[in-house]
Residue frames relative to the residue before (quaternion, step in Angstrom):
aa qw qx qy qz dx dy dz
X 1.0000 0.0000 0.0000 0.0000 0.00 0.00 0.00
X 0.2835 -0.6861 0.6395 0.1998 3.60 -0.87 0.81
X 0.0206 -0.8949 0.4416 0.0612 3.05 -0.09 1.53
X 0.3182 0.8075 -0.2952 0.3994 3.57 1.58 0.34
X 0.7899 0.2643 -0.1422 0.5347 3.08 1.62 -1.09
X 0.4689 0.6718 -0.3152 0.4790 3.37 1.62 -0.19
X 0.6320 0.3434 -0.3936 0.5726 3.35 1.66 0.00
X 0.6907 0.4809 -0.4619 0.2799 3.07 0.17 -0.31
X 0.5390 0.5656 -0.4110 0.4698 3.31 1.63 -0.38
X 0.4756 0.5977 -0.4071 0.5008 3.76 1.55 -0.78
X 0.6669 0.2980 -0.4301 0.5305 4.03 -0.27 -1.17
X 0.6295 0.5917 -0.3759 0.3352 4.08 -0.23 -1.10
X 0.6261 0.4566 -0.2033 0.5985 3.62 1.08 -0.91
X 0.8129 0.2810 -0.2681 0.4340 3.72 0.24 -0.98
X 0.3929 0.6060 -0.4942 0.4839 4.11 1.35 0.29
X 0.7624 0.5134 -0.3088 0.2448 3.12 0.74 -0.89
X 0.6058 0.5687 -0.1487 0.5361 2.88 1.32 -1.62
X 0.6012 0.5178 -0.3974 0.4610 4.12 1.26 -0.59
X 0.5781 0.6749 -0.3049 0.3426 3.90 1.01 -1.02
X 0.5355 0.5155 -0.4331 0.5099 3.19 1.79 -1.10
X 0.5747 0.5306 -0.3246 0.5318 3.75 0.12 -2.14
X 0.7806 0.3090 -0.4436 0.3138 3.38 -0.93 -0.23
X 0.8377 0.4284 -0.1149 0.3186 3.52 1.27 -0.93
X 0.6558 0.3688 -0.0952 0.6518 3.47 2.01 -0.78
X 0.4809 -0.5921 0.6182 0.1899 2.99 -1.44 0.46
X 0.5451 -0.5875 0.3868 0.4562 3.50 -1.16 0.80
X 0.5810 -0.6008 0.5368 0.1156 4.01 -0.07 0.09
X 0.6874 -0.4504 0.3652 0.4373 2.96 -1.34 -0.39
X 0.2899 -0.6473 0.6705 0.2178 3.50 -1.02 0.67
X 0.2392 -0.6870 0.6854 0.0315 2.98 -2.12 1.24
X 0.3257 -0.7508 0.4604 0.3438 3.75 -0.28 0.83
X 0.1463 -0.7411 0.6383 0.1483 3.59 -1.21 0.51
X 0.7080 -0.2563 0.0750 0.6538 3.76 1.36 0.75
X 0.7518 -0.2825 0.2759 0.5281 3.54 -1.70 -0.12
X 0.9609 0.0533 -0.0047 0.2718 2.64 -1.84 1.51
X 0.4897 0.7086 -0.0623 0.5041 3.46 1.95 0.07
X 0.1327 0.9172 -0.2964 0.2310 3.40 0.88 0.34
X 0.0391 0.7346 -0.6770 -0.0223 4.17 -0.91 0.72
X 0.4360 -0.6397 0.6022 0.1950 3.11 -1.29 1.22
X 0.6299 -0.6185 0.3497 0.3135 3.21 -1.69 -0.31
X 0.4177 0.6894 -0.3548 0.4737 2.98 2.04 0.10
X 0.4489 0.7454 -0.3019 0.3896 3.34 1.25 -0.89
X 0.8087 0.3675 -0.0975 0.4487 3.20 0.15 -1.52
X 0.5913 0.7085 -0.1841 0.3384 3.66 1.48 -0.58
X 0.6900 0.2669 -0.2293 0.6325 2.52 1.58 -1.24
X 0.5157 0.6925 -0.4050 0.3008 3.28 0.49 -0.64
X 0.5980 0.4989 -0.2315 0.5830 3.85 1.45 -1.05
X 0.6254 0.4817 -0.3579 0.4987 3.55 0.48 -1.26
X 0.8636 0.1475 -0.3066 0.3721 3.53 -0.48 -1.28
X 0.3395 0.5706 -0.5869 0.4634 4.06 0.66 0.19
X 0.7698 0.3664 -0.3607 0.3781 3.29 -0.34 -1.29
X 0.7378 0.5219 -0.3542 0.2407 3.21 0.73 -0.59
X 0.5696 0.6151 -0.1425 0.5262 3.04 1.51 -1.04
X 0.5664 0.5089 -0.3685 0.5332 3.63 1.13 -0.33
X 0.7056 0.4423 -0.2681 0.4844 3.84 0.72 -0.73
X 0.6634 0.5370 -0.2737 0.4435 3.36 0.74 -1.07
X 0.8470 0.2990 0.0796 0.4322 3.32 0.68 -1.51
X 0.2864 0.8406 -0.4598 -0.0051 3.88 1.34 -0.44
X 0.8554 0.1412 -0.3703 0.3334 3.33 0.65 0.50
X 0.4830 0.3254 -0.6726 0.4565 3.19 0.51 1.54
X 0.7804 -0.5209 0.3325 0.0951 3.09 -1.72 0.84
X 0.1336 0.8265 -0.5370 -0.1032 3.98 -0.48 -0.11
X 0.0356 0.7215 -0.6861 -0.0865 3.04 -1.47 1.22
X 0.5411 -0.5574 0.6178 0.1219 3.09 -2.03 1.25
X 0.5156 -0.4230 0.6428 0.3768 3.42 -1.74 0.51
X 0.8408 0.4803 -0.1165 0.2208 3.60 0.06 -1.58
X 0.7063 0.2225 -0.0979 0.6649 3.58 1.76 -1.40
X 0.5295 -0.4705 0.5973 0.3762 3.88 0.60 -0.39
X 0.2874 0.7771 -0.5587 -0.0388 2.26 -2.42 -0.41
X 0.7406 -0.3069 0.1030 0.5888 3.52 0.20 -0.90
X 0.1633 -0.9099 0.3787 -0.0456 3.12 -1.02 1.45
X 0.5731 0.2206 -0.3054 0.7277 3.19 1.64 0.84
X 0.7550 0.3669 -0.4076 0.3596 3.60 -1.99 0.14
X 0.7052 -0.0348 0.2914 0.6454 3.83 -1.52 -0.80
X 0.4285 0.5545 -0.7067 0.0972 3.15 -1.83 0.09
X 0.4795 -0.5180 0.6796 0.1998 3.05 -2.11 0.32
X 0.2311 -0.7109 0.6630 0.0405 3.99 -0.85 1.01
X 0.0640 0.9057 -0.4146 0.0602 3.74 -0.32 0.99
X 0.0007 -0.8002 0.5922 0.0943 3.61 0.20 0.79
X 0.3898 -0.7483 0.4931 0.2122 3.86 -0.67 1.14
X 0.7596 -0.0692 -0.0497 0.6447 3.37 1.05 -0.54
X 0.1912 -0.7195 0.6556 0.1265 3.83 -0.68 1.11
X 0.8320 0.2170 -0.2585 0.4402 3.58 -0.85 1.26
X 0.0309 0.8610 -0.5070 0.0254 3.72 1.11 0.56
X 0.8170 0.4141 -0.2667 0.3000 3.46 0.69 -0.33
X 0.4400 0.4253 -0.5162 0.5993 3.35 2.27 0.19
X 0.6236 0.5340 -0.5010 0.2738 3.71 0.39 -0.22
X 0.5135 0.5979 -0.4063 0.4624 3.45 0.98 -1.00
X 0.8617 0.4162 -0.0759 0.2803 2.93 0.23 -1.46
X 0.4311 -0.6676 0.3044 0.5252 3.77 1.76 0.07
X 0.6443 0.5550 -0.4418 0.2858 3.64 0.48 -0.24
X 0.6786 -0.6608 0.2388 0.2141 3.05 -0.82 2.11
X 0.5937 0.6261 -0.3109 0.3985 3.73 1.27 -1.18
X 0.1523 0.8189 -0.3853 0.3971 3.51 0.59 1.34
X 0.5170 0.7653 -0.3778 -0.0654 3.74 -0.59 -0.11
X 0.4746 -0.5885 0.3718 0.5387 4.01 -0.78 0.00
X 0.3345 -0.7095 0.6179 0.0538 3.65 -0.87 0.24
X 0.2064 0.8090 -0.5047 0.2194 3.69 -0.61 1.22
X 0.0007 0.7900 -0.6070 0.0869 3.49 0.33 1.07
X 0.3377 -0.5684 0.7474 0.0650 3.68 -2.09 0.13
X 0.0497 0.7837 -0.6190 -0.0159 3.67 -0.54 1.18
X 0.0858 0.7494 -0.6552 0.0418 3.80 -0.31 0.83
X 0.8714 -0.1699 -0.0169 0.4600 3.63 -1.53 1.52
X 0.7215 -0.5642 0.0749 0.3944 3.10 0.47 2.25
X 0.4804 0.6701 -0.3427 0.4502 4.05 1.21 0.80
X 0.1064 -0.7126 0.6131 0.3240 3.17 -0.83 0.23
X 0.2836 -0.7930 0.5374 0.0439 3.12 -1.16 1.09
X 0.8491 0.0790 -0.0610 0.5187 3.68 0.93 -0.49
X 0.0307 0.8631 -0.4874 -0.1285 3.52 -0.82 -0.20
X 0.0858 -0.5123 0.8393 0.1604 4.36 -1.53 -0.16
X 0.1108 0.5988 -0.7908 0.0608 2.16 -2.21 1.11
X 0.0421 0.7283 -0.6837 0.0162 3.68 -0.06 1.47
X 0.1786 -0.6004 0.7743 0.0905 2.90 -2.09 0.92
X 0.5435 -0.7600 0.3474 0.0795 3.29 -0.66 1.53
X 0.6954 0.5082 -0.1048 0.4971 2.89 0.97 -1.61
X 0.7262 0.4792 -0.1422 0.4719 3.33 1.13 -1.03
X 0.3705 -0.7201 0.5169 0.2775 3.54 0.74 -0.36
X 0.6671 0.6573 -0.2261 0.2681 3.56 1.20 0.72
X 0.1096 0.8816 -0.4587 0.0192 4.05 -0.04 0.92
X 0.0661 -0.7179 0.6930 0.0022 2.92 -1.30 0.97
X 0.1596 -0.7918 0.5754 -0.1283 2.60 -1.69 1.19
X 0.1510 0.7998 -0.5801 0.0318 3.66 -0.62 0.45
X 0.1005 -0.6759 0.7265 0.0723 3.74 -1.46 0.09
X 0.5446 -0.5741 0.4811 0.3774 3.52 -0.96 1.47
X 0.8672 0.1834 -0.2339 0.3996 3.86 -1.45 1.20
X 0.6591 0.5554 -0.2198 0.4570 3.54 1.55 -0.33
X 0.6700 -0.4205 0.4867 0.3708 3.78 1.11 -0.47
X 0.1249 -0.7011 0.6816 0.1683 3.20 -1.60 0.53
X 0.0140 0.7536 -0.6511 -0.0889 3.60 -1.19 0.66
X 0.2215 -0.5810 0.7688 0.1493 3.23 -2.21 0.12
X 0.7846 -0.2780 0.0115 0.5540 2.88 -0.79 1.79
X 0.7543 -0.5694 0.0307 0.3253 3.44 0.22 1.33
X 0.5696 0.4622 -0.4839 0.4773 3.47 1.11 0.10
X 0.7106 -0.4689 0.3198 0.4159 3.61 -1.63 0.96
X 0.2034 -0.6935 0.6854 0.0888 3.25 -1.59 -0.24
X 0.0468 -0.8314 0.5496 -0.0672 3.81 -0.92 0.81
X 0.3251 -0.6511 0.6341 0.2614 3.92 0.23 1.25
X 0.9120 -0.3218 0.2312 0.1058 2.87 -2.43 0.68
X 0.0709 -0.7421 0.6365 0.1979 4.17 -0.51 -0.39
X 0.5564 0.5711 -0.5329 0.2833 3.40 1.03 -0.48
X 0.4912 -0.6038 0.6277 0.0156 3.33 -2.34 1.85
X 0.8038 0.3004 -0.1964 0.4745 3.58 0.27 -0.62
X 0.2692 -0.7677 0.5651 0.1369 3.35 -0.58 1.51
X 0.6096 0.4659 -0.5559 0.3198 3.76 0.60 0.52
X 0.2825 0.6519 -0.4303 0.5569 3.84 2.07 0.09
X 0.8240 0.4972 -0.2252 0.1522 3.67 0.14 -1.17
X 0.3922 -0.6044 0.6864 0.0986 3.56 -1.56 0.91
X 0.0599 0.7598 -0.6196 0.1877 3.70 -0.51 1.33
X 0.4304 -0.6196 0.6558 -0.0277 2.98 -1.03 1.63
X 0.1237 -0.7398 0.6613 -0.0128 3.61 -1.12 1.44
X 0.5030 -0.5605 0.6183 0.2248 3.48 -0.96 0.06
X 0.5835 -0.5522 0.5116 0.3048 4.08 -1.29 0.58
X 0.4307 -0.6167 0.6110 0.2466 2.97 -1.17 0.94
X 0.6683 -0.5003 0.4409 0.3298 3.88 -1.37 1.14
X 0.1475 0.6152 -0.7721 -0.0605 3.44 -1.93 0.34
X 0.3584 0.5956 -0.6123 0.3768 2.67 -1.62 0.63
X 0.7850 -0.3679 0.3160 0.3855 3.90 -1.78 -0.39
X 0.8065 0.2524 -0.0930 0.5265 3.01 1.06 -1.14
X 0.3346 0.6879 -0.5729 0.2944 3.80 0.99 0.55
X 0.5357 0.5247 -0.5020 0.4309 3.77 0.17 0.23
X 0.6260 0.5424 -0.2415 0.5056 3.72 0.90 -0.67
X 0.8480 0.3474 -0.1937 0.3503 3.09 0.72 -1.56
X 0.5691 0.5500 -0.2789 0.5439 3.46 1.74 -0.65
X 0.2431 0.6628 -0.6182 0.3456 4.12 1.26 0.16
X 0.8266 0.4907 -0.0932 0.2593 3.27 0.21 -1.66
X 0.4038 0.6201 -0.2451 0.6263 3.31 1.66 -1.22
X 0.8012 0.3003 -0.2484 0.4542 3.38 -0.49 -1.26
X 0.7260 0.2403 -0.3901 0.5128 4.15 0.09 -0.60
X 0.5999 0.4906 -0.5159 0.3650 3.96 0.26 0.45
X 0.5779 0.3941 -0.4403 0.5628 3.76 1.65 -0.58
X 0.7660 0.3432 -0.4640 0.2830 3.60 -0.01 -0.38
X 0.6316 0.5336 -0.4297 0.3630 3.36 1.10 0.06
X 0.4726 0.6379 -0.3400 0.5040 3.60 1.40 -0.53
X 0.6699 0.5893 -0.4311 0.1344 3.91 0.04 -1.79
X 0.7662 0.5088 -0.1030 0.3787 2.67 1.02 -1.61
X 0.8972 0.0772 -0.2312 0.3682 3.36 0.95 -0.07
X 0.4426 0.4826 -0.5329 0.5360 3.47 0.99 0.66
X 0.6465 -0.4876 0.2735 0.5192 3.77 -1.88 0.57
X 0.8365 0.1135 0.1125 0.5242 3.28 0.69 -1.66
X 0.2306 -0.7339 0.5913 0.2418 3.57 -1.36 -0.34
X 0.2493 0.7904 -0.5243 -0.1954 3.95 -0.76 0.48
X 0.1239 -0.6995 0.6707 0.2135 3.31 -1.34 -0.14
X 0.2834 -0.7827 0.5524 -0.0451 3.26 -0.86 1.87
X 0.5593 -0.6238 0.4217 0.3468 3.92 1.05 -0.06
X 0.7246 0.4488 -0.2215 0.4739 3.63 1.07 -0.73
X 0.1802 -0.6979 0.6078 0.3332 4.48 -0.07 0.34
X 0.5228 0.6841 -0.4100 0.3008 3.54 0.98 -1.21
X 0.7183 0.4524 -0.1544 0.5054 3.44 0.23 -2.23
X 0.6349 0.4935 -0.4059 0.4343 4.34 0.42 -1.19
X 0.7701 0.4295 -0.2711 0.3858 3.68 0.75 -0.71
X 0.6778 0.3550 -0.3196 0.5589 3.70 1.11 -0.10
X 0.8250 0.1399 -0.4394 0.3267 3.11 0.81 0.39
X 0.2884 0.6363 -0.5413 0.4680 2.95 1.01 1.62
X 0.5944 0.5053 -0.2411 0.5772 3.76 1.53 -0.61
X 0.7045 0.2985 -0.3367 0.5488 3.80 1.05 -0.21
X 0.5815 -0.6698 0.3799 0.2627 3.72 1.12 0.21
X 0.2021 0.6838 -0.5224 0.4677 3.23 1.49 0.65
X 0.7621 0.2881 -0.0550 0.5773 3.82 0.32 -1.27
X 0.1703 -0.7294 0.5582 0.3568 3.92 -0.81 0.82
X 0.7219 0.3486 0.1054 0.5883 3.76 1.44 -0.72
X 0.0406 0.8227 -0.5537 0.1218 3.39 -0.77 1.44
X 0.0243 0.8161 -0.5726 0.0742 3.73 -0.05 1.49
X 0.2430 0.6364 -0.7321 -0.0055 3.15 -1.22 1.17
X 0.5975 -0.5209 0.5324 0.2970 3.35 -2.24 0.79
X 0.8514 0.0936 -0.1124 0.5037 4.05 0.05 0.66
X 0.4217 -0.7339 0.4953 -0.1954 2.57 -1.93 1.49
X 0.0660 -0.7861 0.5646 -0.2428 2.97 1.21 1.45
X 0.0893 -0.8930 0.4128 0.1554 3.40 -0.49 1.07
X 0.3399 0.5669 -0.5831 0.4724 3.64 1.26 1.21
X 0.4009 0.6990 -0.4368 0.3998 3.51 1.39 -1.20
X 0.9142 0.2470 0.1142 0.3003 3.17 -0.57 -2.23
X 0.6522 0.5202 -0.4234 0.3531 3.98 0.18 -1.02
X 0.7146 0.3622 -0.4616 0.3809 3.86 0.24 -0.33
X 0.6111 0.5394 -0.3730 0.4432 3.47 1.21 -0.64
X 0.6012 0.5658 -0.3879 0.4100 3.59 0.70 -0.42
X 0.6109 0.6765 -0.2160 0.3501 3.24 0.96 -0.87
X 0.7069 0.3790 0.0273 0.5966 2.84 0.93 -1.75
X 0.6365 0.3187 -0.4295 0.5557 3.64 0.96 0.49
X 0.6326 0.4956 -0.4696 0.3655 3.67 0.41 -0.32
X 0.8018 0.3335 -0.2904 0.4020 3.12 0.92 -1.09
X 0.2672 0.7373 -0.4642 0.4117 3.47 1.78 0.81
X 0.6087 -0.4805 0.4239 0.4679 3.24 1.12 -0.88
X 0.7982 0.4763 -0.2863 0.2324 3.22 0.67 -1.01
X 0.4143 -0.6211 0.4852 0.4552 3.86 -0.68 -0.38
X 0.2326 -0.7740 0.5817 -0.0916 3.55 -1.08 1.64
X 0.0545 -0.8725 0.4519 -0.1778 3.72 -0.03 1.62
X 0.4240 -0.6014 0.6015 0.3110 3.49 -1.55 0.12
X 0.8618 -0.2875 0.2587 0.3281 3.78 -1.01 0.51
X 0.7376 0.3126 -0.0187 0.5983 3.18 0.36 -1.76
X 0.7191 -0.5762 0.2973 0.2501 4.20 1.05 0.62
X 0.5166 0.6427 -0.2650 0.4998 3.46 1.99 -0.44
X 0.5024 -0.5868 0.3535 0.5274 3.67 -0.75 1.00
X 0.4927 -0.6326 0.5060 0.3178 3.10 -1.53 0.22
X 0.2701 -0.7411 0.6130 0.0445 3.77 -1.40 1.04
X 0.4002 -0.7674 0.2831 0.4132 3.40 -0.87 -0.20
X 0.5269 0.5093 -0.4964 0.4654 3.24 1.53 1.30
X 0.1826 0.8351 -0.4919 0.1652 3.45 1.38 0.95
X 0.3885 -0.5916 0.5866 0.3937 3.78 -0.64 0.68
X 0.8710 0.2651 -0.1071 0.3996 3.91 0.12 -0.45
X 0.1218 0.8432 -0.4797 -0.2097 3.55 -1.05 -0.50
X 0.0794 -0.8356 0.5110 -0.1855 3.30 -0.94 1.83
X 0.4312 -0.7881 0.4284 -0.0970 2.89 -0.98 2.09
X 0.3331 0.8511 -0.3750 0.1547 3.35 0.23 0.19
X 0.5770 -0.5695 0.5506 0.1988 3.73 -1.34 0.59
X 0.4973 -0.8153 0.1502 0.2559 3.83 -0.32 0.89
X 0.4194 0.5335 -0.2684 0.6837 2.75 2.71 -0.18
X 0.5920 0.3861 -0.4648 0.5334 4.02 0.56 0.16
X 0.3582 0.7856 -0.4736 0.1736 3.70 0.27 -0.46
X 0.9474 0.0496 -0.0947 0.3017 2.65 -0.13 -1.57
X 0.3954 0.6941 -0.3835 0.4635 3.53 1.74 -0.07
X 0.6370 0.5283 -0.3249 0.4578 3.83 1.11 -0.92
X 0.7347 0.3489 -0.3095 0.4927 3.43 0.75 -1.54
X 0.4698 0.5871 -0.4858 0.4457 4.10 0.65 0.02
X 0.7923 0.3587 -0.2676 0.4148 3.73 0.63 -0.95
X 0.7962 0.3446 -0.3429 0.3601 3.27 1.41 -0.59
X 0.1364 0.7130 -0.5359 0.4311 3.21 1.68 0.85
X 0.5687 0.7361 -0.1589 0.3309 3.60 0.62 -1.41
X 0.7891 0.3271 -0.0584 0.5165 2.80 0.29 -2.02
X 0.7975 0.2773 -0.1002 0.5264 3.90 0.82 -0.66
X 0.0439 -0.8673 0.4954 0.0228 3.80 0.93 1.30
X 0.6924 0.4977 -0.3247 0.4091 3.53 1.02 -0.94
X 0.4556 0.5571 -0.3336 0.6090 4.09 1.16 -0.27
């Protein structure tokens, strides 16, 4: 795969899908379960940059957050808006999302944050950038030094179950890393975990519009990009975990912790 140009078809796809954001309000919201919710911008871009990606590309695949699609082989992983509810809600932490899976990897990724005036971009062997100049994720060793990026706690029927875990990984974390945030957005927590803003990004699920461009664009950030249990990460990882190579193993020790029955 010439994967040099597969981005450029990637940035070309996410201009489009930015023309919408820049121009519509979020619309009516459709619920997709408790507390859960797609705007109408959603679905805008989500059409726009498919269509595009269907011409450009007709024979790799494309799945949406919102319409589906293809769930195994080549494909493009698209999240039209990552963080619908700071968007709803005006708060800038927002972004499109556009990854490339090739032979079960992510391999490239875009991530524009509209509001912010910010892209990043990488392709496996090629570099990460923000707004074209490189980019290099964290070095920091001492997780009491550290700024760690959590993931949203679950809704829904079963979010009492799933937030068990969530909840014994913050109380195991407070006390010794500097800080903890959760910004609402996986997209935005992972690039700036790849520009080193974040030393460490944990979240409980792997929605792969969510995650595959960010992975990308952290590995080739520098950093080392895993499943839970410490195994590279795939896109049928049960988890996804960002992390400097001196944070490593002190993180996967706590979320060992936080998830005894795994």
């Amino acid at each position: 795969m010439d994967l040099a140009e597969l981005l450029k078809v990637a940035e070309a796809a996410v201009d489009r899908g930015r023309v919408i954001t820049d121009s519509r309000a979020p619309g009516v919201l459709t619920s997709k379960g408790d507390r859960d919710m797609a705007s109408e911008v959603d679905f805008a871009v989500e059409r726009e940059v498919r269509a595009f990606l269907e011409r450009e590309t007709p024979d790799i695949g494309v799945l949406g957050e919102e319409e589906g699609g293809a769930t195994d082989g080549t494909r493009w992983v698209l999240d039209p808006i990552d963080g619908t509810v700071n968007f709803i809600h005006g708060v800038p932490l927002w972004a499109i999302s556009l990854g490339l899976i090739h032979e079960g990897r992510a391999v490239a990724g875009v991530i524009d944050h509209p509001a912010l005036g910010t892209r990043y971009a990488a392709a496996e062997g090629l570099g990460a950038t923000c707004n074209g100049k490189a980019i290099r994720g964290s070095e920091c060793s001492n997780l009491t030094d550290a700024l760690v990026a959590v993931g949203d706690y679950a809704v829904g029927p079963d979010a009492a179950a799933q937030n068990a875990q969530r909840f014994a990984l913050t109380q195991l974390l407070y006390p010794r890393a500097q800080r903890l945030r959760m910004i609402g957005t996986a997209a935005t927590a992972l690039t700036w975990t790849a520009n080193g803003f974040f030393d460490a990004m944990i979240m409980f699920s792997n929605k792969p519009w969510d995650t595959m461009a960010g992975v990308s664009i952290c590995r080739e950030a520098g950093l080392r990009v895993l499943d839970l249990d410490g195994t590279e990460h795939a896109p049928e990882s049960r988890g996804t975990f960002a992390v400097s190579a001196g944070l490593a193993d002190p993180l996967l020790e706590i979320l060992g912790q936080a998830m005894p029955t795994t």
